[in-house]
C-alpha positions in Angstrom: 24.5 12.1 -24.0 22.6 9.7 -21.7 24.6 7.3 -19.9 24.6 3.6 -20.1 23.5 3.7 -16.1 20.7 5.8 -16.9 19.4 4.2 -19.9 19.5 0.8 -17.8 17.2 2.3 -15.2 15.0 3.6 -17.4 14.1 0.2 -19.0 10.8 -0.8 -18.2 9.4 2.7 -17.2 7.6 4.9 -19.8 8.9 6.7 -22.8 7.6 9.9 -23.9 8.4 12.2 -27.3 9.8 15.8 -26.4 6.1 17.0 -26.2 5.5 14.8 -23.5 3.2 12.2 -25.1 3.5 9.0 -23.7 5.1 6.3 -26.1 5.3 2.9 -24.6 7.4 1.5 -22.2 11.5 1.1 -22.4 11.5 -3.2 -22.9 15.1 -3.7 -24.5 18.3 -1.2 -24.5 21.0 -2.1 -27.2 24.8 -1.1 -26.7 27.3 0.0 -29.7 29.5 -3.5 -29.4 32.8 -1.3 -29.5 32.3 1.7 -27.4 29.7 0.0 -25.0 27.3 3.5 -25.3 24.0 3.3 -25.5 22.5 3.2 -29.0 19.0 2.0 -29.4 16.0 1.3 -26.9 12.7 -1.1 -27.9 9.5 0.6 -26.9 6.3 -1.5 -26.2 3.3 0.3 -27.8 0.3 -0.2 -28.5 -2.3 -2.3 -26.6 -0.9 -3.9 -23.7 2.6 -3.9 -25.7 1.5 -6.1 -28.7 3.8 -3.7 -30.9 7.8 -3.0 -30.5 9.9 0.0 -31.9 13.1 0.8 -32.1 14.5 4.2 -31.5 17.6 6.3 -31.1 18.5 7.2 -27.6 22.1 8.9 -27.6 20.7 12.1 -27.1 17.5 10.7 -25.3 17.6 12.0 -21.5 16.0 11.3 -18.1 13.3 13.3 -16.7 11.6 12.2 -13.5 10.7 8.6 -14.0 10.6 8.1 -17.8 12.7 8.9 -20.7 12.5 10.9 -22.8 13.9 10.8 -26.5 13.7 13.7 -29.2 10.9 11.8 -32.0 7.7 12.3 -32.4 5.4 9.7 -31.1 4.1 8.8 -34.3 7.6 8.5 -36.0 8.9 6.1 -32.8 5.4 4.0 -33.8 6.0 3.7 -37.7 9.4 2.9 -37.3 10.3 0.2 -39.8 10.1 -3.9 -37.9 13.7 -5.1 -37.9 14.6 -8.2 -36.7 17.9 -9.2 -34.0 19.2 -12.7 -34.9 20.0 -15.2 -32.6 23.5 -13.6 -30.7 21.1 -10.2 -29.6 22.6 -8.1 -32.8 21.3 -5.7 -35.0 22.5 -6.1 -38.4 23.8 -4.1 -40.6 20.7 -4.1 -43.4 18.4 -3.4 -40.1 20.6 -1.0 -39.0 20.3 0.7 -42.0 17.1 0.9 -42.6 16.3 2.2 -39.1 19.1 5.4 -39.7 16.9 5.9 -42.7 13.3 6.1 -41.2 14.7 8.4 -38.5 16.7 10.7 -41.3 19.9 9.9 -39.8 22.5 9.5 -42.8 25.1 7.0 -42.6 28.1 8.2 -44.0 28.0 11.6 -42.2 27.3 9.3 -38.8 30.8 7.4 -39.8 32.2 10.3 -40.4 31.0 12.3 -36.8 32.1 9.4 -35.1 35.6 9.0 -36.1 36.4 12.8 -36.0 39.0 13.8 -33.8 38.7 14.1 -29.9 35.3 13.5 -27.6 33.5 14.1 -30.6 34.8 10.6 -32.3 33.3 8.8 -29.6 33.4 5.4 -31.9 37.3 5.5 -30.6 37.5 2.1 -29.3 40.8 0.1 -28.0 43.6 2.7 -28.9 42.3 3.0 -32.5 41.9 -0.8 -33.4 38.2 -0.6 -33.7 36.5 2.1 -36.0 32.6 3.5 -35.2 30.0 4.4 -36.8 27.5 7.5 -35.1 24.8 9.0 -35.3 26.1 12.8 -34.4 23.7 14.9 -32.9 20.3 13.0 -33.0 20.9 9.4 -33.3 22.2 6.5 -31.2 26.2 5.2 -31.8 26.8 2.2 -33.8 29.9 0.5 -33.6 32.2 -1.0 -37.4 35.3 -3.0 -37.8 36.0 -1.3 -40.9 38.6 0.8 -42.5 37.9 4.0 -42.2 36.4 5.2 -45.1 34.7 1.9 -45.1 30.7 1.5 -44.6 30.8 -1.9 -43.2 29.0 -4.0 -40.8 28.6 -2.4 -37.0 29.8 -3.8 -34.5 32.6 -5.8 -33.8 31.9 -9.2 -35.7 31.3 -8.8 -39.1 27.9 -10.1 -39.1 27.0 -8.2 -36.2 25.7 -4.7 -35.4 24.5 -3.5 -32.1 23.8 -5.8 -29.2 21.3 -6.2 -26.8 22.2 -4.7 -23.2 22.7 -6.9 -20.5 20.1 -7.3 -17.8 20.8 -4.6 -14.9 24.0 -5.6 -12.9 25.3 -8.5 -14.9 29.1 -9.4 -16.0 29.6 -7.6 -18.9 32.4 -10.2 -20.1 32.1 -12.4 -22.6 28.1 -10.8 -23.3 29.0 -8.8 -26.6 28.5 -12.3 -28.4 33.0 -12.9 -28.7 34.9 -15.0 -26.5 36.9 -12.8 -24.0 40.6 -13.1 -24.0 40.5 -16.5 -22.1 38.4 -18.3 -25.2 35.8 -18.6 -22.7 32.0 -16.7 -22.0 30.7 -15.8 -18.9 27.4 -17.2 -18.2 25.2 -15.4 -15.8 21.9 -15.4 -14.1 20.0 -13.3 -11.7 19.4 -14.3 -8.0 16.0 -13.7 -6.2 16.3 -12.2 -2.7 13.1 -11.1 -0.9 13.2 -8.6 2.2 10.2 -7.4 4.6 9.1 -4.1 4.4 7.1 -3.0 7.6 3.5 -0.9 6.3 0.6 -0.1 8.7 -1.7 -3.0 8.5 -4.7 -1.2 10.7 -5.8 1.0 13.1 -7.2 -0.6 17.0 -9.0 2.3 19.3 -10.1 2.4 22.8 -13.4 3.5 23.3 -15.5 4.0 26.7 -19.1 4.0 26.8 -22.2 3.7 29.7 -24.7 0.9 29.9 -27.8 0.5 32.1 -28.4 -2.8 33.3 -30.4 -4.4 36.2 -29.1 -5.5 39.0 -31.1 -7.4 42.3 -30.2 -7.8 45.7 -31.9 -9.0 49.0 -32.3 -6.9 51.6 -34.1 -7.8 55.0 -36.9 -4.9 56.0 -38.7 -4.5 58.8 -42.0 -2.6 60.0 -44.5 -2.6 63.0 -47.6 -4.5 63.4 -50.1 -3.9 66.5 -52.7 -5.8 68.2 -54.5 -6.0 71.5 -53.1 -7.2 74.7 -55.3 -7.8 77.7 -54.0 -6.9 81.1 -55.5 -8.0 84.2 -56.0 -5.1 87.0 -53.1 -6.3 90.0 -52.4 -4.3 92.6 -49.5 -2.9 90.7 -51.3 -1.4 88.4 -54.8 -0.2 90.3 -53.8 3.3 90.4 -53.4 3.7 86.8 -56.3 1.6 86.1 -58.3 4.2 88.4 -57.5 7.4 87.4 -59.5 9.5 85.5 -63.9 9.3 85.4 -65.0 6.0 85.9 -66.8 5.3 83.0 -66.0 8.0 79.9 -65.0 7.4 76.4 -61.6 7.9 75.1 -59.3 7.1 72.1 -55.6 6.2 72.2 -53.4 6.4 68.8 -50.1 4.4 68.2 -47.6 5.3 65.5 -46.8 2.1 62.9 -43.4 2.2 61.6 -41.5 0.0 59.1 -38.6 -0.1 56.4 -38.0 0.0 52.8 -35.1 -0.4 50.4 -33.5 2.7 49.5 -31.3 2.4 46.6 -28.0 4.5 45.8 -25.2 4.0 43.5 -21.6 5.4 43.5 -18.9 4.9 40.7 -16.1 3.3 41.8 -12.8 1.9 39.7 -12.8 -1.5 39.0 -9.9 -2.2 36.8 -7.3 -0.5 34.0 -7.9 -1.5 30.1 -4.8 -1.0 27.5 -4.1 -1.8 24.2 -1.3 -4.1 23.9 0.2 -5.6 20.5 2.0 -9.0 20.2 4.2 -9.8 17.0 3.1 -12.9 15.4 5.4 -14.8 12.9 4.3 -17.1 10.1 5.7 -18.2 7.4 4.3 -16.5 3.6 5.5 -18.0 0.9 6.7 -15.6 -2.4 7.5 -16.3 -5.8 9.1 -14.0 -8.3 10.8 -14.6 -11.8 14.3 -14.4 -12.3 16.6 -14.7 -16.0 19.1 -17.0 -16.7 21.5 -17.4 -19.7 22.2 -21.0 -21.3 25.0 -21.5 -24.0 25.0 -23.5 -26.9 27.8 -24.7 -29.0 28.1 -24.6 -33.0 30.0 -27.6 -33.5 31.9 -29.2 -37.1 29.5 -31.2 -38.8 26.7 -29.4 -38.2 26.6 -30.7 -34.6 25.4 -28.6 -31.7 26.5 -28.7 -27.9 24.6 -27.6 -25.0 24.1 -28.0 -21.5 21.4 -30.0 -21.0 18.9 -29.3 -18.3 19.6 -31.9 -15.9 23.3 -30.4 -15.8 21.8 -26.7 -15.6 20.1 -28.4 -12.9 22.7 -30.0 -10.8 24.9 -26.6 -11.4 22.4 -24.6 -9.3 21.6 -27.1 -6.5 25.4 -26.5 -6.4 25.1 -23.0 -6.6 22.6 -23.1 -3.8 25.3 -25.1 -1.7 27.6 -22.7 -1.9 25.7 -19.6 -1.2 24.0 -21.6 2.1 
C-alpha cells in the first residue's frame, strides 16, 4: 500500500494506468480522516488540465517519477464529477458514487476494513473510530458508525475524505475538527530562494600571426667621384714623369655605397592569461506560496474572519520574528 510520503511527492508529477499510458498529472491527494492513509488522488487530464478525476490510490505505487495506479486510462477519465464542499471533504453520496464507477462495493470495503489485525486498517484511536475500505483495489475511507452501519466517512458526520495537506504542513487541527485545545492550526508556506552555481560560458585563448608594415629610418651611404686637378711640385715630378711621355691610358675606380638590409627575429614580448572576476548583483525572484485563512460560523447567521489588514499585520510580524 503506498504511503502517505510517497503519495505527497508524487503530487504534481504524471500519472499513468498499469500499461503505462500517461493520465494527467497528480493535482490534489485526499486522506481517510480516521486512519490519515491515503485514499483518493485528482488527476488533471485533458488539455492543459481543463478536466479533473478522481481515482483510487491505496494500492497505486511509485515507479521512477510518476505514479502509477491499477485503472485504465479511460476508466480514470470517465470517472463520475463529484464535488468537495467547503471544509476539503468528500461526502458520503460522492463517495459513493465514485466506489461505484470504479466497481468497488461498499459493504464488502466496510467489512475488509474492520476485519481483524493489519488487514482492518480502518482501526483508528483504540477502536473508537470505525472505517470504511476499499480491500484490494481501492483507496480507505474513514466512518463514525457502528459497525454494521454504512454511514458517512470520515470522522464528522457530514464529512468523508479530506483533502491532504500541502507537503510539510502541521497536520493539527487540518482534518476540518478542532484539536483537543478547541483551537486550529493555521499554516502557510514560506518562500526561501538559494543559488545554484551552472556553467554560464565557455572563454578560449587563441594565438594567431599577422603581417603588418612597419617603417624605419636608416642613414645609407655610397661613393661619388669627380676630378681633382693636381698641379706638378717637385714632390710629385717623378711620378708625374714616369712612363712615355705622351701615350694613352685608362684608369678605373670602384664606386661603393649602402643599402637597407632588413631582418626580423621573434622575440617575447609579454604573457596573456585568462583570468575570471566574480561579479555580484542583485536579481530579483518571485515565486508563489499558499496560505490558509479561517472563518468563523457564528449564531445568527453571523460570520467571523480575519480580515486582511490583520492577515497583514500578522506577517509583517511574522517577518520580524524570523529577521
Amino acid at each position: 500500500m503506498i504511503t502517505e510520503q510517497q503519495a505527497r511527492s508524487m503530487l504534481h508529477h504524471p500519472v499513468h494506468d498499469a500499461q503505462g499510458n500517461k493520465i494527467g498529472k497528480a493535482d490534489h491527494m485526499f486522506l481517510d480522516d480516521a486512519t490519515g492513509k491515503p485514499e483518493w488522488v485528482s488527476v488533471k487530464t485533458g488539455w492543459f488540465g481543463a478536466s479533473e478525476s478522481f481515482v483510487p490510490i491505496r494500492d497505486a505505487r511509485v515507479v521512477d517519477d510518476h505514479l502509477e495506479v491499477p485503472y485504465p486510462k479511460e476508466k480514470v477519465k470517465d470517472a463520475p464529477l463529484v464535488d468537495v464542499d467547503s471544509t476539503g471533504h468528500l461526502s458520503e453520496r460522492e463517495e459513493r458514487r465514485l466506489y461505484q464507477h470504479y466497481g468497488i462495493a461498499w459493504d464488502d470495503a466496510w467489512k475488509s476494513a474492520n476485519q481483524p489485525g493489519e488487514g482492518g486498517w480502518a482501526h483508528a484511536g483504540g477502536g473508537t473510530a470505525a472505517a470504511a475500505g476499499a480491500g484490494a483495489a481501492a483507496g480507505t475511507a474513514a466512518t463514525t458508525g457502528r459497525p454494521g452501519t454504512t454511514g458517512t466517512t470520515g470522522i464528522t458526520p457530514t464529512g468523508t475524505t479530506r483533502a491532504a495537506a500541502a507537503p510539510g504542513a502541521a497536520a493539527t487541527g487540518r482534518t476540518g475538527h478542532l484539536g483537543k485545545d478547541g483551537a486550529m492550526t493555521r499554516s502557510e508556506e514560506r518562500m526561501s530562494v538559494g543559488v545554484e552555481r551552472y556553467e554560464a560560458g565557455h572563454a578560449k585563448l587563441r594565438k594567431y600571426v599577422v603581417t603588418e608594415e612597419e617603417r624605419q629610418t636608416v642613414p645609407v651611404r655610397h661613393e661619388e667621384v669627380h676630378l681633382e686637378h693636381e698641379p706638378i711640385t717637385d714632390a710629385n715630378r717623378g711620378a708625374a714623369m714616369s712612363g712615355e711621355p705622351i701615350s694613352e691610358a685608362e684608369y678605373e675606380v670602384t664606386l661603393h655605397a649602402e643599402r637597407p638590409v632588413v631582418r626580423t627575429e621573434a622575440v617575447p614580448v609579454e604573457r596573456v592569461r585568462l583570468v575570471t572576476e566574480e561579479r555580484v548583483e542583485e536579481q530579483t525572484v518571485t515565486g508563489q506560496v499558499r496560505k490558509e485563512r479561517i472563518e468563523a460560523d457564528l449564531p445568527d447567521g453571523k460570520s467571523g474572519h480575519l480580515r486582511d489588514k490583520e492577515f497583514r499585520a500578522q506577517e509583517l510580524r511574522d517577518k520580524d520574528r524570523r529577521r
